[in-house]
ROPALO-67428 format. One record per residue: y, z negated, x negated of N, C-alpha, C in turn; residue in three letters. Coordinates in steps of 0.1 Angstrom, whole numbers, padded with zeros to 4 digits, always signed. Last residue first. Layout:
<rs>
YZXYZXYZXALA;...
</rs>
This chain:
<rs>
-0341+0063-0111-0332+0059-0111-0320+0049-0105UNK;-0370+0072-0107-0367+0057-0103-0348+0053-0105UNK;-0397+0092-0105-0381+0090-0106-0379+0077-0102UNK;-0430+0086-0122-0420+0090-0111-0408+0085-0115UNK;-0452+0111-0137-0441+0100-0138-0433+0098-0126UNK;-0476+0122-0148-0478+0110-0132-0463+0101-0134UNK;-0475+0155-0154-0470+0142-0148-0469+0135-0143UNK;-0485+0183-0152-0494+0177-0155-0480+0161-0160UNK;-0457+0199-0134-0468+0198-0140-0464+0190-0147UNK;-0430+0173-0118-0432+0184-0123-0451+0184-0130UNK;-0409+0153-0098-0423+0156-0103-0422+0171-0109UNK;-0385+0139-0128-0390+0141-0109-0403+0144-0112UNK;-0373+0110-0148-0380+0121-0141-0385+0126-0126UNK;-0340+0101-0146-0354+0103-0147-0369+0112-0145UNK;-0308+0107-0149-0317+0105-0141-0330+0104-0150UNK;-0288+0086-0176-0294+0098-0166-0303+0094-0159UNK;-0268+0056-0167-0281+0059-0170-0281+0072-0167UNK;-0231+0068-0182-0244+0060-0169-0258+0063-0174UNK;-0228+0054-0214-0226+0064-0202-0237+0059-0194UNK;-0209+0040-0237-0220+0039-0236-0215+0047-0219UNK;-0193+0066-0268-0194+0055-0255-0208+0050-0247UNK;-0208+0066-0300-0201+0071-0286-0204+0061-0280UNK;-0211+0050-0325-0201+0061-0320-0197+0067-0308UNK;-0226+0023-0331-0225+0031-0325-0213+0036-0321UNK;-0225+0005-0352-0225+0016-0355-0220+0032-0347UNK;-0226-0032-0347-0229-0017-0342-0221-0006-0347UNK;-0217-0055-0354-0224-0049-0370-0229-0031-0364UNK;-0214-0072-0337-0202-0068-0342-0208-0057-0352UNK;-0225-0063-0301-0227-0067-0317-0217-0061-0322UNK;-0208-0077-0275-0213-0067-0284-0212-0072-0301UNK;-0222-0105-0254-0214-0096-0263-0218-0087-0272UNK;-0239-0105-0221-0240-0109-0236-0229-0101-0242UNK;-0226-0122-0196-0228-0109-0198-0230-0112-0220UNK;-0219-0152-0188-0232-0144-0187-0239-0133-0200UNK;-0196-0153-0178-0198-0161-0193-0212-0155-0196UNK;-0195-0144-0158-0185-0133-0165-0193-0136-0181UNK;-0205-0156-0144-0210-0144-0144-0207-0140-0158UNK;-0184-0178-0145-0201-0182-0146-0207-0169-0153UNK;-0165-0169-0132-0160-0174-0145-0181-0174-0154UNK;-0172-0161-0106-0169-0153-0114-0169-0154-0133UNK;-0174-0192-0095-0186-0179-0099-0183-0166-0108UNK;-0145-0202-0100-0157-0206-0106-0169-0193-0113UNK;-0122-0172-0103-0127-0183-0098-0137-0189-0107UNK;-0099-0166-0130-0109-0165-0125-0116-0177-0122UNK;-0075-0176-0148-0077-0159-0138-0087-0158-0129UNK;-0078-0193-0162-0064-0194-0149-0068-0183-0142UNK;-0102-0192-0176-0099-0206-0168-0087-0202-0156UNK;-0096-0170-0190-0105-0166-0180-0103-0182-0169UNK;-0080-0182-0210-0072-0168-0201-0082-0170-0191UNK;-0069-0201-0231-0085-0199-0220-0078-0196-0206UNK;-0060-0185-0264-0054-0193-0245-0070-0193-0240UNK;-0079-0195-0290-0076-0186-0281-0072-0192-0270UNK;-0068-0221-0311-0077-0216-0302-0075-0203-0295UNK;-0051-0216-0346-0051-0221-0328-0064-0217-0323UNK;-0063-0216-0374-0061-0211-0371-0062-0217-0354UNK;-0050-0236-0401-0064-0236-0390-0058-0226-0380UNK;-0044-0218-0430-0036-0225-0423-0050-0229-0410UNK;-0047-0202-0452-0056-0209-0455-0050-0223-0442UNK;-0026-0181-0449-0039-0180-0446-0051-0195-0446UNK;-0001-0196-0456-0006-0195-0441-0021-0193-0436UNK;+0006-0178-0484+0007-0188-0477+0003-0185-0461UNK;-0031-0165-0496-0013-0157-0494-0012-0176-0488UNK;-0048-0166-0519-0041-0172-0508-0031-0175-0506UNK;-0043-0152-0546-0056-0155-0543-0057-0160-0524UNK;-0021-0147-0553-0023-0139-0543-0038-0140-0542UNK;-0002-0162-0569-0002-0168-0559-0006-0154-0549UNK;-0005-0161-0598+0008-0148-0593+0005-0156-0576UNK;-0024-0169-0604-0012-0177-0614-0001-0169-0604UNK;-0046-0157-0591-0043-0169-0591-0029-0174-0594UNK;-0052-0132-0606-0040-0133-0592-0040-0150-0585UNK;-0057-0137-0631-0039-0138-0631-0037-0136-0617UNK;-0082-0164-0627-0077-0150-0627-0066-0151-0628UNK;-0093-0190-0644-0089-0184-0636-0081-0174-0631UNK;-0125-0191-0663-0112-0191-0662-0107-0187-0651UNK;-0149-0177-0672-0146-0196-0675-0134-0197-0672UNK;-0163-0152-0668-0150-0158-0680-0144-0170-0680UNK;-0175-0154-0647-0181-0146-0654-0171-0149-0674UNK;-0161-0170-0629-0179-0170-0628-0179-0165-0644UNK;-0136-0158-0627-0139-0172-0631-0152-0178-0635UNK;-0140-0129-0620-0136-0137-0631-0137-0149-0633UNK;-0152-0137-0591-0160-0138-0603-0157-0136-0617UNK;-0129-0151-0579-0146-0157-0580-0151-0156-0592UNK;-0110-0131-0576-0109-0144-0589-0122-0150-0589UNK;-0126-0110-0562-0122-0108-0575-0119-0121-0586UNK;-0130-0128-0540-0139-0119-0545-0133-0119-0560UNK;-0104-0124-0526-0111-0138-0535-0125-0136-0543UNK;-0096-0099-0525-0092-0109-0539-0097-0121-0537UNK;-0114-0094-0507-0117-0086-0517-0107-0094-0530UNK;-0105-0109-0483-0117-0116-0490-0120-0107-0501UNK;-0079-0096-0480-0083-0109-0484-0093-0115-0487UNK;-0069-0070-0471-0077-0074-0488-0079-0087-0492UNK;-0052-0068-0454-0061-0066-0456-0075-0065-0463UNK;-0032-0082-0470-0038-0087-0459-0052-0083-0446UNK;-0019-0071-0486-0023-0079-0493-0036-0085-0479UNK;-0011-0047-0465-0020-0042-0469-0032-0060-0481UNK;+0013-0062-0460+0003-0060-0451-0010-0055-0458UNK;+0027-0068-0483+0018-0080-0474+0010-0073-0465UNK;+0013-0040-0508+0029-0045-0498+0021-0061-0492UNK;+0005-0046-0543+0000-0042-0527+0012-0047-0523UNK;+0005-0048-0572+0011-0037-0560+0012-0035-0549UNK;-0022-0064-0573-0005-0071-0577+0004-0062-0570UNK;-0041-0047-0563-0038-0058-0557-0024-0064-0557UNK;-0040-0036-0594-0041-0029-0577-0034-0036-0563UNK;-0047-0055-0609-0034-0045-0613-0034-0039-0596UNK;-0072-0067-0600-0059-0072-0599-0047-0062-0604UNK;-0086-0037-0605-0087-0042-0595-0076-0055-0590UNK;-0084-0039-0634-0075-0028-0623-0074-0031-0610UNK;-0100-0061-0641-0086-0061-0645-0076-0045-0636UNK;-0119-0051-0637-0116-0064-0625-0100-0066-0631UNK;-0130-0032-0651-0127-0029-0636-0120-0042-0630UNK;-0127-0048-0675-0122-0037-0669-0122-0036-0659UNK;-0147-0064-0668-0135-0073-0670-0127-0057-0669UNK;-0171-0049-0668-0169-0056-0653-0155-0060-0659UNK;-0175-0037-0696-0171-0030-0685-0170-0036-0670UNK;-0182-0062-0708-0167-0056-0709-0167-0045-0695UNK;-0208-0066-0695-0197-0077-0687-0181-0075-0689UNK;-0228-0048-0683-0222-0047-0692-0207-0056-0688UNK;-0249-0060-0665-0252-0049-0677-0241-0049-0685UNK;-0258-0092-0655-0251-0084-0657-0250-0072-0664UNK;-0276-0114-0659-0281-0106-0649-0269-0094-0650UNK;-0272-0122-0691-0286-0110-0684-0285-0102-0668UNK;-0255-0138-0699-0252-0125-0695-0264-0116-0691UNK;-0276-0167-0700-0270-0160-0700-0261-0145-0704UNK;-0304-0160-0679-0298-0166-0691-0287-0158-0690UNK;-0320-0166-0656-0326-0152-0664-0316-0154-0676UNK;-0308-0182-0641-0324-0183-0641-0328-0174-0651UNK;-0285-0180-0629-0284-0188-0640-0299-0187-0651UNK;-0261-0163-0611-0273-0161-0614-0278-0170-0627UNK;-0236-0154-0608-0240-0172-0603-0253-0169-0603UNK;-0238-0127-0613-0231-0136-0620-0233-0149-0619UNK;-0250-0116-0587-0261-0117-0597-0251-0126-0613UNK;-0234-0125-0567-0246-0129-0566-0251-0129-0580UNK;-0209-0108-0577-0211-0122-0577-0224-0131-0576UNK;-0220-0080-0569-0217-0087-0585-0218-0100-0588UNK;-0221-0084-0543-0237-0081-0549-0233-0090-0561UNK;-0192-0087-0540-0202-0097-0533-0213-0100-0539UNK;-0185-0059-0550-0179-0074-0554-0191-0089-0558UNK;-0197-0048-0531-0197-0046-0546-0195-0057-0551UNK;-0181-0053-0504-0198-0057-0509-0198-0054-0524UNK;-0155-0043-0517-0158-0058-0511-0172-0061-0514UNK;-0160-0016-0514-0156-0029-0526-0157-0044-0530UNK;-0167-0007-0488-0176-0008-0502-0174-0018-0513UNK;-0139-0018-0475-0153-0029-0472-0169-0023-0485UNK;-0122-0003-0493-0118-0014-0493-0132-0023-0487UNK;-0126+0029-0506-0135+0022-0496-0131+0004-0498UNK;-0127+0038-0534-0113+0042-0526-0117+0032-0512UNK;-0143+0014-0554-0146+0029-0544-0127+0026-0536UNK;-0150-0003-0576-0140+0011-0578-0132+0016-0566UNK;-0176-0009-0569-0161-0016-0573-0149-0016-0573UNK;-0192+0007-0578-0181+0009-0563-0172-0002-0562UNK;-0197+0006-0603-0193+0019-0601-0184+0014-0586UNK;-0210-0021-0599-0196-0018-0609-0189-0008-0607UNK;-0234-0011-0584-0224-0019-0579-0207-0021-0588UNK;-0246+0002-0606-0241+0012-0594-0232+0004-0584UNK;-0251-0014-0621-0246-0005-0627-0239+0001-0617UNK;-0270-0025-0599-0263-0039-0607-0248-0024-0616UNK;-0293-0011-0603-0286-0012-0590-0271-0019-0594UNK;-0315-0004-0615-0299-0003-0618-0290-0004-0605UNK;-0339-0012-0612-0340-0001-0603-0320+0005-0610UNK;-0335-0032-0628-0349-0028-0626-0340-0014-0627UNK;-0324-0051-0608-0321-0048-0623-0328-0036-0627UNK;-0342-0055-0585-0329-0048-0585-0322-0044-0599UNK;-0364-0068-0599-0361-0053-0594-0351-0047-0597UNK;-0350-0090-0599-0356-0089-0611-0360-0069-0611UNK;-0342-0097-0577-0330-0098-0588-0333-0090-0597UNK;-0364-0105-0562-0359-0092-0561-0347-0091-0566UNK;-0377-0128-0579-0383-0114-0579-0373-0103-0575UNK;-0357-0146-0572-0355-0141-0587-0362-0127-0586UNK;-0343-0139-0537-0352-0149-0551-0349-0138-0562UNK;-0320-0133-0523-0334-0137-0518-0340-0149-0530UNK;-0299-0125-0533-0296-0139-0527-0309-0144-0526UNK;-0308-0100-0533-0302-0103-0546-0302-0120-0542UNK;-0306-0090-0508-0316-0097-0510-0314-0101-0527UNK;-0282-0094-0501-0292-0104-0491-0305-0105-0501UNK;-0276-0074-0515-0264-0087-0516-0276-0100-0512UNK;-0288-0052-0506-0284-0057-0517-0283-0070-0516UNK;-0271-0051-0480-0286-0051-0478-0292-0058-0491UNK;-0248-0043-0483-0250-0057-0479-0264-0059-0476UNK;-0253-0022-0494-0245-0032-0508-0249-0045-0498UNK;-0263-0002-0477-0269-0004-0485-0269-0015-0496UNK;-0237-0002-0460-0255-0006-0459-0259-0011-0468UNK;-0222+0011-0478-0216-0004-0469-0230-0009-0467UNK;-0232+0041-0478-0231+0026-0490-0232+0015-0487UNK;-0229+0045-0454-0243+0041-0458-0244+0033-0472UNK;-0202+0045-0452-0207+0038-0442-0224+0036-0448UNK;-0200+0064-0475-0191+0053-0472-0201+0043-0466UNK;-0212+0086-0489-0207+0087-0478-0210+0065-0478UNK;-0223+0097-0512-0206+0097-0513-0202+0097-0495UNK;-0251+0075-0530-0244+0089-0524-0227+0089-0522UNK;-0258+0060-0546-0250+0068-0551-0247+0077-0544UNK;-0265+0036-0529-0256+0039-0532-0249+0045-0543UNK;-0290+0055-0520-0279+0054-0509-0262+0049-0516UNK;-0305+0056-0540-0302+0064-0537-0285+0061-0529UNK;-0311+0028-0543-0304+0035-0553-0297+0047-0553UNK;-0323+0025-0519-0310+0018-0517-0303+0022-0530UNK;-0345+0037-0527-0341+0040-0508-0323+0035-0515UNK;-0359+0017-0541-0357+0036-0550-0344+0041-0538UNK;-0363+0000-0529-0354+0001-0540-0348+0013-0545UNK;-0381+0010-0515-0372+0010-0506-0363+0006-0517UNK;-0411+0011-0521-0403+0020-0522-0391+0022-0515UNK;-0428-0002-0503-0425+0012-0493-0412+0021-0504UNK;-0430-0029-0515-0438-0023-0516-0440-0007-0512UNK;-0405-0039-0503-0405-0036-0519-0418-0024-0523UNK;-0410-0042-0479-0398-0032-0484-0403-0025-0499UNK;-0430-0063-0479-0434-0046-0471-0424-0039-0477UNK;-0414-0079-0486-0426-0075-0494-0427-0060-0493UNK;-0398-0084-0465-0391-0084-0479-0405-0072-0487UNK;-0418-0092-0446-0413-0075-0445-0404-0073-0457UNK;-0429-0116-0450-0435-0105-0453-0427-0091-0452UNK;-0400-0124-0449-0405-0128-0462-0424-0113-0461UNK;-0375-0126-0433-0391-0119-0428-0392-0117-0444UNK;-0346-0132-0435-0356-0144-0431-0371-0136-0426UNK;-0351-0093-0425-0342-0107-0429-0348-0120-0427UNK;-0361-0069-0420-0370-0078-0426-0360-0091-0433UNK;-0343-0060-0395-0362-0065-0395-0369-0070-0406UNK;-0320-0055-0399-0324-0065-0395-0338-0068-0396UNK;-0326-0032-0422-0319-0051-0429-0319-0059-0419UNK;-0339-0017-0409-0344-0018-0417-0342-0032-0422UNK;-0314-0005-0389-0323-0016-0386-0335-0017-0393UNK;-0299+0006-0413-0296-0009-0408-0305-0016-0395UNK;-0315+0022-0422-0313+0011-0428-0308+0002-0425UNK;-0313+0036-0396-0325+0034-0405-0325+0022-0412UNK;-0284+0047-0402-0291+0037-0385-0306+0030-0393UNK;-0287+0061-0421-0283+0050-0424-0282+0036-0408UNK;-0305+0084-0418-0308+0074-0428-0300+0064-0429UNK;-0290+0096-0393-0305+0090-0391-0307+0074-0404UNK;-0269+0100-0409-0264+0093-0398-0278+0085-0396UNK;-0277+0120-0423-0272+0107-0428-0270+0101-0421UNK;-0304+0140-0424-0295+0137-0417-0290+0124-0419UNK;-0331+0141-0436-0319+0149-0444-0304+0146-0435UNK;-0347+0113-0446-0342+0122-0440-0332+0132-0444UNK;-0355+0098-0470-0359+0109-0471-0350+0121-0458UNK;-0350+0068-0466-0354+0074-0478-0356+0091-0481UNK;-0349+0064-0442-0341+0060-0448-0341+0069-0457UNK;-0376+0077-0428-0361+0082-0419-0351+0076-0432UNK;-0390+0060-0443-0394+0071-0443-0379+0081-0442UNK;-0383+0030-0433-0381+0036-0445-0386+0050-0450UNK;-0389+0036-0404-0379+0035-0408-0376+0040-0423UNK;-0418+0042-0403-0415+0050-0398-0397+0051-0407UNK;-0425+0013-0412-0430+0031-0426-0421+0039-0419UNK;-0420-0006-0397-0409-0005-0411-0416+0012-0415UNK;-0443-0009-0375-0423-0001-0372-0417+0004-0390UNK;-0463-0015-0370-0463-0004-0380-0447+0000-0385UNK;-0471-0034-0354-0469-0021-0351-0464-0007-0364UNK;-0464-0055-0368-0476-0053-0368-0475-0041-0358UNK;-0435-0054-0369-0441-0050-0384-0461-0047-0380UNK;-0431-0057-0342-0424-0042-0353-0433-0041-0365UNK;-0435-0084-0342-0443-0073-0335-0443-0058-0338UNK;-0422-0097-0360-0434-0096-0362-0441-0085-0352UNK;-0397-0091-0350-0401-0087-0365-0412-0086-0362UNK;-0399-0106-0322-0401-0092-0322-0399-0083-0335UNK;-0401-0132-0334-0412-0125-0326-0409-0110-0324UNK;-0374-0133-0345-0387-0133-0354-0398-0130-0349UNK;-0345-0121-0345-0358-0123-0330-0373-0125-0340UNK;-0324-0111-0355-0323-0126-0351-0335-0130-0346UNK;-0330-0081-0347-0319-0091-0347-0321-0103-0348UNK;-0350-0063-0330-0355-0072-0347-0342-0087-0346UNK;-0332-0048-0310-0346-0060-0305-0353-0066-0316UNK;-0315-0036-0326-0310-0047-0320-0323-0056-0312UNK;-0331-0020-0341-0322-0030-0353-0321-0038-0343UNK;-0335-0003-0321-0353-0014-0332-0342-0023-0334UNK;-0317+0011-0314-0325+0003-0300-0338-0006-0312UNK;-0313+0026-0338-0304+0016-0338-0310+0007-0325UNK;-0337+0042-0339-0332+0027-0352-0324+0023-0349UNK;-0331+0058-0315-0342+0046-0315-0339+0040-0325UNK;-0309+0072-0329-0307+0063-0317-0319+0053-0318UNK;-0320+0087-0349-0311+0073-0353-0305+0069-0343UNK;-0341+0103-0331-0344+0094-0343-0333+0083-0343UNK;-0318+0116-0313-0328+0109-0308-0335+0096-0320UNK;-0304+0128-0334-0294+0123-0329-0310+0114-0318UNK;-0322+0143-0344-0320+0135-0351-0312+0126-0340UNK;-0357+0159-0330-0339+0159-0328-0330+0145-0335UNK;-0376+0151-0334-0378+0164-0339-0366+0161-0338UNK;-0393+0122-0341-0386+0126-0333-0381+0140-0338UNK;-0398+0094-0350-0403+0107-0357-0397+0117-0347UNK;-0384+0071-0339-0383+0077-0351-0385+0090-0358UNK;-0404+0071-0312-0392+0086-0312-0383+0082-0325UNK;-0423+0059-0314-0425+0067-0318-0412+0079-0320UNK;-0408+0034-0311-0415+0039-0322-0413+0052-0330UNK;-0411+0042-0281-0401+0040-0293-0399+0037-0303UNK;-0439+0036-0281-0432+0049-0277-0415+0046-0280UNK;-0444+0009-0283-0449+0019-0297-0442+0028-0294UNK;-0428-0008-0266-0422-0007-0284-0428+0002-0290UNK;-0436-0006-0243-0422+0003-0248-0424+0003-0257UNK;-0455-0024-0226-0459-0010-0234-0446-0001-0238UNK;-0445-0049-0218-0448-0038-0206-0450-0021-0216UNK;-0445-0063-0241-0456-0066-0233-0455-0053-0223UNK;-0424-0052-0258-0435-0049-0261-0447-0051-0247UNK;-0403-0058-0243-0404-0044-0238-0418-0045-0247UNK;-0397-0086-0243-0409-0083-0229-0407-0066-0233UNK;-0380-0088-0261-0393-0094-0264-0406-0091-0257UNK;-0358-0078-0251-0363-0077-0262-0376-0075-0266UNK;-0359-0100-0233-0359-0087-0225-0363-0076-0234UNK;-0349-0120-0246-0360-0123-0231-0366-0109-0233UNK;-0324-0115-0251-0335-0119-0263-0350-0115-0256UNK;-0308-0089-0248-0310-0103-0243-0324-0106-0249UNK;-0304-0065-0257-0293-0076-0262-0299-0084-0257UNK;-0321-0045-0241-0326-0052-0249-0321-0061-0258UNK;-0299-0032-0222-0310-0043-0217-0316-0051-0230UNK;-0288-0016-0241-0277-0025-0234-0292-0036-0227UNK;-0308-0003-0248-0302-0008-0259-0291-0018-0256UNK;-0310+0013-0228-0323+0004-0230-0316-0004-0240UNK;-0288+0028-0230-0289+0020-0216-0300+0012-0215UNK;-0294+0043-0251-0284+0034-0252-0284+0026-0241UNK;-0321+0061-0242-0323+0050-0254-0309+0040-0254UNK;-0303+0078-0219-0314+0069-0219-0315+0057-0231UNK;-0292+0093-0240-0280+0082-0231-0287+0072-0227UNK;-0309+0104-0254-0303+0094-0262-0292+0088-0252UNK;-0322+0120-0234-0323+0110-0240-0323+0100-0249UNK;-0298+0136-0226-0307+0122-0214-0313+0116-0222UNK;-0299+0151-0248-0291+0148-0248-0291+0133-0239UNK;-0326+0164-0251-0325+0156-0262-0314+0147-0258UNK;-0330+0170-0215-0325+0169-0229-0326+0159-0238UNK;-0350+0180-0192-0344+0169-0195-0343+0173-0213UNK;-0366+0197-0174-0348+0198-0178-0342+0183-0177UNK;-0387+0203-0168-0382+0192-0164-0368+0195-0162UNK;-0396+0207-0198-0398+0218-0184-0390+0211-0169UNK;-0390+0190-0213-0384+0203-0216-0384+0213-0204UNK;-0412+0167-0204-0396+0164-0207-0386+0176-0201UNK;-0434+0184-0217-0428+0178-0201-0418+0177-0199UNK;-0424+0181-0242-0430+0192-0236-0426+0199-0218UNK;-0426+0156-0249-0419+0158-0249-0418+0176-0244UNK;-0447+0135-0230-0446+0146-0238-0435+0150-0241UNK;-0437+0097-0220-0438+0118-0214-0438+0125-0227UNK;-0430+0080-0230-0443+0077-0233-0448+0090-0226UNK;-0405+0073-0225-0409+0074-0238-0424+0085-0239UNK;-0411+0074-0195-0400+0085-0199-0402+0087-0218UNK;-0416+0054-0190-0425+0056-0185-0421+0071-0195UNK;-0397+0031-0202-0411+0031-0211-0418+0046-0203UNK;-0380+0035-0184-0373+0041-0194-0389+0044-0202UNK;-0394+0014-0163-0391+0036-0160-0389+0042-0174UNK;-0396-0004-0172-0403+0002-0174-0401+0018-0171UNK;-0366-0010-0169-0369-0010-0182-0386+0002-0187UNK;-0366-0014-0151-0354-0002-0152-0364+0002-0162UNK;-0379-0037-0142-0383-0023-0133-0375-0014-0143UNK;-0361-0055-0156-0376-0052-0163-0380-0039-0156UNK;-0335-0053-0141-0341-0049-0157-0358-0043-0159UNK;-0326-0047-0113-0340-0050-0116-0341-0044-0132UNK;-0292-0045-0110-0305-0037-0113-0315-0051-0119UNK;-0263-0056-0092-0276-0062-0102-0289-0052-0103UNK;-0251-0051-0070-0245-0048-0086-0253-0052-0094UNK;-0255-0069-0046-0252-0053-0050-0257-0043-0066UNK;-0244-0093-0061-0263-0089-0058-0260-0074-0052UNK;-0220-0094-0063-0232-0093-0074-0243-0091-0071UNK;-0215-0090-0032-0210-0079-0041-0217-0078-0055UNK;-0224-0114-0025-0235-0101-0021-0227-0089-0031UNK;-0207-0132-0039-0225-0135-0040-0228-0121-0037UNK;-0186-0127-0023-0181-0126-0037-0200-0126-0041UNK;-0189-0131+0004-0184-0121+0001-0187-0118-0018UNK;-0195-0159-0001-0201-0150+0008-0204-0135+0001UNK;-0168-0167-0007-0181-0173-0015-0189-0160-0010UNK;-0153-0164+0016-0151-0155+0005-0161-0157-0006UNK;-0167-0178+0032-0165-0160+0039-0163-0155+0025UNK;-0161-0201+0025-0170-0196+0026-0173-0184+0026UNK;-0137-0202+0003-0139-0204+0020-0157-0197+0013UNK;-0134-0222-0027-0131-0214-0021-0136-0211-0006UNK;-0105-0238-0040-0119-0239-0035-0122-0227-0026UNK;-0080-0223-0066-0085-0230-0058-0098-0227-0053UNK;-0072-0234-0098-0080-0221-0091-0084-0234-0075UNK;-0042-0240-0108-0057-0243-0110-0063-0234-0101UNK;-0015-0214-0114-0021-0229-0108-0036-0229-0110UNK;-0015-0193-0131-0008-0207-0136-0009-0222-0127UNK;-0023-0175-0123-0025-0174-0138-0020-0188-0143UNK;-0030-0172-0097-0011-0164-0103-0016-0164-0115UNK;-0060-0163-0077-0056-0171-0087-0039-0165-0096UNK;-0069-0146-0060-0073-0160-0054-0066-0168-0071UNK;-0060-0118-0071-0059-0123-0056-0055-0139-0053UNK;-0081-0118-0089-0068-0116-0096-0058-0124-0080UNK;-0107-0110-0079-0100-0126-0086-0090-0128-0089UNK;-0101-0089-0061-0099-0101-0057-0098-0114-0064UNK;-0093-0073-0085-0081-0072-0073-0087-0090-0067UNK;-0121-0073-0098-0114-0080-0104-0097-0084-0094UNK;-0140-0059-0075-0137-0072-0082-0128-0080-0089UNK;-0128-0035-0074-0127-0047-0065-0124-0055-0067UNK;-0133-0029-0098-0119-0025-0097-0116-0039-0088UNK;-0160-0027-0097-0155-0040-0110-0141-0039-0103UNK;-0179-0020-0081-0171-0019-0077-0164-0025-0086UNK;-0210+0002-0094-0205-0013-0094-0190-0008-0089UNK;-0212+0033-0083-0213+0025-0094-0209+0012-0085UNK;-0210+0056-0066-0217+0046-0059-0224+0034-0072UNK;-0182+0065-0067-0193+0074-0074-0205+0063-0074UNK;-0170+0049-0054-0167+0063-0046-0186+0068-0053UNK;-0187+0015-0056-0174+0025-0055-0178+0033-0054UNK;-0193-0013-0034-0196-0002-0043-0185+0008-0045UNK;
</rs>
């Protein structure tokens, strides 16, 4: 253990660093050190589900209680992110309904302190992920009103755009919660979003778009509807190199659009050849590094000139649709953990789940606070 009676990682890693140069094969190991290396992880292992229910025990306190307590809005959003590091594992996801978490976090959507609200949307986005049993449990809990509520109306942008993005994991491949969207007035949600002038909720809002523009003709047939299609030309534009990009993306969707005839799914196809003609005037200027930044945003661009004008763009003819190299296979990563680390370590290590790449999250992740002690009318106990 170390000083401040955390995990000892420092340890750990001196000794695998110890039993391996980086260049001979790893050797067998003694017993004593097998030994040794087993009790230090079983040290270091919290009882999830136990942790888990304490956090459920802590949703599901008054918030009243909480207050007299001296526990903050601030415990608990460090709280909500240390549930948010358990609930990455699908298993664990899935069991916070069965041990009574999912409504009381739920519930802290509605939440009086914002920085609490768009923590719990972002602890929903990651137990919806990928997880069709825990869509279905969100949706038959009621989860999406709370969300598109916080989307659509909050006054704090950080809330309405945590909102939206666990709004686009829960009803992806969720053909009822597509519905549920449409039906919650969530068009109106994402016209908004992308006229506002903050970046990161556009970015939301264009790849939320995009998915469901991809869905079917019904929600092509909205999205037109609603002008969405006008408001993607506008960010086409944007100073925002990943806004542009989904702009792009949406445009393209509704251009390889064939079902509604032609030029329909587009509003005004002179004004797309404009923008897409500054948009390669922009590009033609660019230094390499920056060309290299912008690589899926010029393929993007010749796409759908070619989609949309039967032809192939001039950053085609100029050789900056694919710089040389990029289109090269790119090597394997060294397999750094193979020379550095013993067996069991190598096992563990492969264990620990990865961070989502689509996280939001701005602050660090910090120790668990404490929990509650006793105080009036409370049957909670401490468990930290």
């Amino acid at each position: 253990m170390s000083k401040d009676g955390g995990p000892d990682w420092n340890g750990l890693l001196k000794w695998s660093l110890a039993h391996g140069d980086g260049t001979n094969p790893p050797r067998a190991l003694s017993e004593e050190d097998r030994k040794w290396f087993m009790e230090a992880m079983q040290e270091n292992t919290i009882d999830v589900v136990k942790r888990m229910k304490e956090i459920t025990q802590v949703m599901k306190t008054p918030e009243d209680v909480l207050q007299s307590q001296g526990v903050t809005p601030e415990n608990i959003e460090e709280m909500l992110d240390e549930l948010q590091e358990h609930v990455e594992s699908i298993d664990m996801a899935n069991d916070l309904h069965s041990i009574g978490g999912l409504d009381p976090l739920l519930g802290y959507l509605k939440n009086s302190h914002a920085g609490i609200r768009a923590k719990a949307a972002e602890v929903v986005s990651t137990i919806v992920q990928n997880n069709p049993k825990s869509q279905k449990l969100v949706m038959e809990s009621n989860g999406l009103e709370p969300l598109l509520t916080n989307f659509t109306s909050d006054p704090n942008t950080s809330v309405r755009t945590k909102a939206l993005g666990a709004i686009s994991s829960l009803i992806r491949h969720n053909q009822p919660g597509i519905s549920a969207f449409r039906l919650g007035n969530g068009y109106a949600g994402l016209k908004d979003a992308l006229g506002s002038d903050d970046a990161r909720l556009q970015r939301k809002a264009l790849n939320l778009t995009q998915y469901l523009l991809h869905n079917n003709k019904t929600d092509r047939s909205v999205a037109t509807e609603f002008g969405l299609p006008r408001l993607m030309m506008h960010l086409a534009s944007s100073d925002d190199s990943l806004v542009r990009e989904a702009a792009l993306g949406g445009l393209l969707e509704l251009a390889q659009d064939k079902t509604s005839g032609a030029g329909n799914a587009l509003p005004d196809q002179d004004k797309l050849k404009e923008i897409l003609k500054n948009r390669i005037e922009g590009i033609s200027t660019m230094d390499p590094e920056d060309l290299n930044a912008v690589r899926e945003e010029r393929q993007l661009v010749d796409l759908l000139w070619k989609e949309c004008y039967n032809e192939p763009s001039s950053l085609r003819e100029k050789g900056l649709v694919v710089l040389p190299g990029e289109d090269a296979p790119q090597p394997p990563p060294p397999d750094v953990a193979g020379k550095m680390f013993e067996p069991p370590l190598r096992a563990w290590a492969a264990s620990r789940p990865a961070p989502k790449e689509d996280s939001d999250s701005d602050s660090k992740k910090k120790d668990p606070p404490l929990l509650l002690g006793p105080g009036p009318s409370s049957n909670a106990n401490s468990g930290a």
